[in-house]
N, C-alpha and C positions, 0 to 999 in steps of 0.2 A: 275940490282942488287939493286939499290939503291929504284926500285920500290918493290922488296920483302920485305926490311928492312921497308920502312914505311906502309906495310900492316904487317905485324908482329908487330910493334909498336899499329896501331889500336888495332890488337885483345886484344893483352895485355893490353891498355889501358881499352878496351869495357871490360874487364874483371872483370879490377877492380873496375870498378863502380859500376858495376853490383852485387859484392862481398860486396860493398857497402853498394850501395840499400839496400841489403837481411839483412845486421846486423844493419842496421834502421830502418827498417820494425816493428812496433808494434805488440805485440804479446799479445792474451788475458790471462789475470788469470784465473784461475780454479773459480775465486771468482763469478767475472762477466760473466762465461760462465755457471756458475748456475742461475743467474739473468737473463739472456738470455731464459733459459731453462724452467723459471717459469711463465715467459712472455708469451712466446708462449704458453704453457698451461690455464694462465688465457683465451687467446684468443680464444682458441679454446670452453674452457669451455663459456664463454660469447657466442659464435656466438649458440652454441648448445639448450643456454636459451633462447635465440630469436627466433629459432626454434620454441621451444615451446611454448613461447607464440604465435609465430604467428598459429601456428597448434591449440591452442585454443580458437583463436579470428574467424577463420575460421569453425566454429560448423557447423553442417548442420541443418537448418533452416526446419520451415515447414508452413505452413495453416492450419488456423482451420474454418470453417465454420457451421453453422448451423441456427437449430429451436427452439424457445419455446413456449410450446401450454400446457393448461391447461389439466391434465390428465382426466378430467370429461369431461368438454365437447369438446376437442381438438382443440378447437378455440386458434388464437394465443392470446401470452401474451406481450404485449408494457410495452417497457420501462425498462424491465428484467435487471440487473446488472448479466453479464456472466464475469467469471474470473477465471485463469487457479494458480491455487495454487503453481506451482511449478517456473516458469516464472515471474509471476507476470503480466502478460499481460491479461487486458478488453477488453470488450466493452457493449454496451447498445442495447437491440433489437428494431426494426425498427416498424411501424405501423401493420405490417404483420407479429412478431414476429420473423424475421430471424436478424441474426449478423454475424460479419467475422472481427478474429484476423488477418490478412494480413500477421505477421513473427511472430514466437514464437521458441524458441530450440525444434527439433524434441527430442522421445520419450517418458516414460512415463509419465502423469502430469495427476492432478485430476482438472475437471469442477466443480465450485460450482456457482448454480444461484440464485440470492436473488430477492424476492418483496414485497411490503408491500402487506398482506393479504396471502402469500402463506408462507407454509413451505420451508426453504432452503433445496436443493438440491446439490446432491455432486456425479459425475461420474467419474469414473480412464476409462482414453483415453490413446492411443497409436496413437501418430503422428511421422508420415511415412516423411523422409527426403525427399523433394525437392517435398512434393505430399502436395493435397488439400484432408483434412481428414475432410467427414462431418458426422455431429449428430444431432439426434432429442431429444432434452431433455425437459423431464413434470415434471410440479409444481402441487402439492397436495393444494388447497384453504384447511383454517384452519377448516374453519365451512362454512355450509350452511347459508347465509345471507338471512335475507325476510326486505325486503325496509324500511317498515311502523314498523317495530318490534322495527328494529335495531335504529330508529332515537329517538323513545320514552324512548328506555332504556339509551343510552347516555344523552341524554337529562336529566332527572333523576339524571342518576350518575353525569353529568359535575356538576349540580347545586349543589348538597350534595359536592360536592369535592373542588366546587370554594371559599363556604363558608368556608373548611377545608384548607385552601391555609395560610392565614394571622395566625388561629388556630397554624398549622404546623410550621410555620415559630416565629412564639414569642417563640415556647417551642427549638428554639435553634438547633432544628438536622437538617442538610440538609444547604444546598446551595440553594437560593430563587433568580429568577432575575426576577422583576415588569415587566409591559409593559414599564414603564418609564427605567427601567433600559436597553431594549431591544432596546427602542427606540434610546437611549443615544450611545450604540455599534453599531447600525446601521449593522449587522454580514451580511458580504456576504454568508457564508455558515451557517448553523445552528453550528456546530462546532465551528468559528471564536467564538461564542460567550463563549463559555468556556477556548479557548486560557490563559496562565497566571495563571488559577485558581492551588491553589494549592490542591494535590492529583487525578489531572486531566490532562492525557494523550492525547495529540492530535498529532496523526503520520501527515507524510508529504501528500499534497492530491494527489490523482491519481482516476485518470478518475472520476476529477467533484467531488469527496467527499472523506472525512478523514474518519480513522479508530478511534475512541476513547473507552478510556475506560480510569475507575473510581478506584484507591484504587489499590489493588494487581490485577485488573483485566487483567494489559498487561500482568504479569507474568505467572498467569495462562492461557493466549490467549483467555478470554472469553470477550465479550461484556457486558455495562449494560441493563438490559431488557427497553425496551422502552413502555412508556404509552403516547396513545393519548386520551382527553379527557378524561383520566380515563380507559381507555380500553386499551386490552395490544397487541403490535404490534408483533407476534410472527415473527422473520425471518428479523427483520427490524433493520437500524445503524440509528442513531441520524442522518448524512448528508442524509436519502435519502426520508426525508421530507423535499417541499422549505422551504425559510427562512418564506415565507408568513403565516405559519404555526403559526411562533413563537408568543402565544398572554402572556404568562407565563410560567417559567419554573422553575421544583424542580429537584434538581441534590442530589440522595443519594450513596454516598460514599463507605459504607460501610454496610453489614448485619445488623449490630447493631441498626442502626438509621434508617435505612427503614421501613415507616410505614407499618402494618400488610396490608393493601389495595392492595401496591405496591410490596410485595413480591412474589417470583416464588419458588414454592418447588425444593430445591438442590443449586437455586443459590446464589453463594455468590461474585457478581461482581455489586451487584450496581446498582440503578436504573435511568432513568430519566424519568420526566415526564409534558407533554407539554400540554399546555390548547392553544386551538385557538381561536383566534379574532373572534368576527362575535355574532350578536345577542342584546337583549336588555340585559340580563342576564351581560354577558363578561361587558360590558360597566358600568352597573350600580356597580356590584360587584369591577372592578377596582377603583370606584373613593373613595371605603373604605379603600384598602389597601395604606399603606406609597408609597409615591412619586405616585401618581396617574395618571392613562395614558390622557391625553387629545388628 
């Protein structure tokens, strides 16, 4: 008897604890179970955005391989600047005229090949995910060159023009840098040496050489036309002449102030134009002009 009574004390007891417990027990607001509610939501929405980026960090990639061979006589072309417009990925062809982008974003994207002496060239390609997509692309030469012609007529022009150098420069139009001034910048790139100037744009370099351009030229995404010795480099950027190159240079800005010599019909981005070292000419002519090259 006395064992039933203190097993009926227990329950009662375990009862009320228990009854307890329950009316201590925490209970949430409506307030904080909308806080709850919004939580989980950001979270989900967050994991869903990581998704996505990782889904477009993950692109399928592709190869690009190829040739470049002069359309006349199909011999390859050295030294070609190949580059995929849409990517933004180079490279430079080999002795044999072949090149290969190793990764690039597969689909559509356009080739455009540059060289000094050739018309640029510009292909719309289709690369094929996880495949090696190859092409043969030809460069147009501007003109028929003959050896003995072409060195007498430079020669000619360089002189009249070297004379027209200090001419040019006293009547105030244009940007003028001596050999003494060239020598002073020491430019790794041809580029480096217009760094700072104002009205002169010099993008960041990739693959070995900068993009520049003069006045509203980056706006309109056109280059300035490039003159070497006097003669005009169709197809050619300011970097992808060496620095060795550099014996004087005139930077024109603008339409306005480009002399009649230096102008391209329709262009209005601006010219530059490089005299090279070498010769008795060069040497004797620099020691007229201000700061003189020694």
């Amino acid at each position: 008897m006395a064992g039933w009574q203190l097993k009926n004390d227990l329950a009662e007891e375990t009862g009320v604890e228990l009854m307890e417990r329950e009316h201590s027990r925490p209970r949430l607001s409506s307030a904080w179970f909308l806080v709850l509610l919004a939580g989980s939501a950001f979270l989900a929405g967050t994991t869903g955005s990581l998704a996505a980026l990782q889904s477009e960090d993950a692109r399928e990639m592709a190869e690009l391989v190829g040739h470049v061979a002069n359309a006349s006589t199909g011999g390859p072309v050295e030294g070609a600047f190949v580059s995929l417009l849409g990517s933004g990925y180079g490279a430079l062809t080999d002795a044999e005229g072949n090149f290969r982008i190793p990764q690039t974003p597969a689909g559509i994207d356009s080739v455009q090949v540059r060289f000094i002496g050739y018309e640029p060239s510009h292909t719309v390609i289709e690369l094929v995910p996880n495949e090696t997509t190859q092409v043969t692309l030809l460069l147009s030469q501007t003109a028929v060159r003959v050896a003995e012609l072409v060195v007498e007529l430079r020669r000619s022009r360089r002189e009249r023009n070297l004379t027209g150098f200090a001419e040019r420069m006293e009547k105030g139009f244009g940007t003028f840098f001596t050999p003494r001034d060239i020598l002073n910048r020491n430019p790794r790139l041809p580029s480096d040496l217009l760094r700072g100037e104002p009205g002169v744009t010099v993008r960041r370099i990739q693959f070995g050489r900068a993009e520049v351009y003069l006045g509203r030229g980056e706006a309109l995404r056109c280059p300035p036309a490039l003159y070497l010795d006097g003669m005009y480099q169709p197809g050619s950027q300011f970097d992808d002449l060496p620095k060795e190159d550099l014996g004087a240079v005139e930077i024109y800005k603008r339409d306005l102030e480009t002399p009649v010599e230096f102008m391209r019909a329709g262009s209005t981005c601006g010219a530059i134009v490089v005299w090279t070292p070498g010769g008795d000419d060069f040497y004797e002519w620099a020691e007229e002009v201000s700061q003189p090259f020694k």
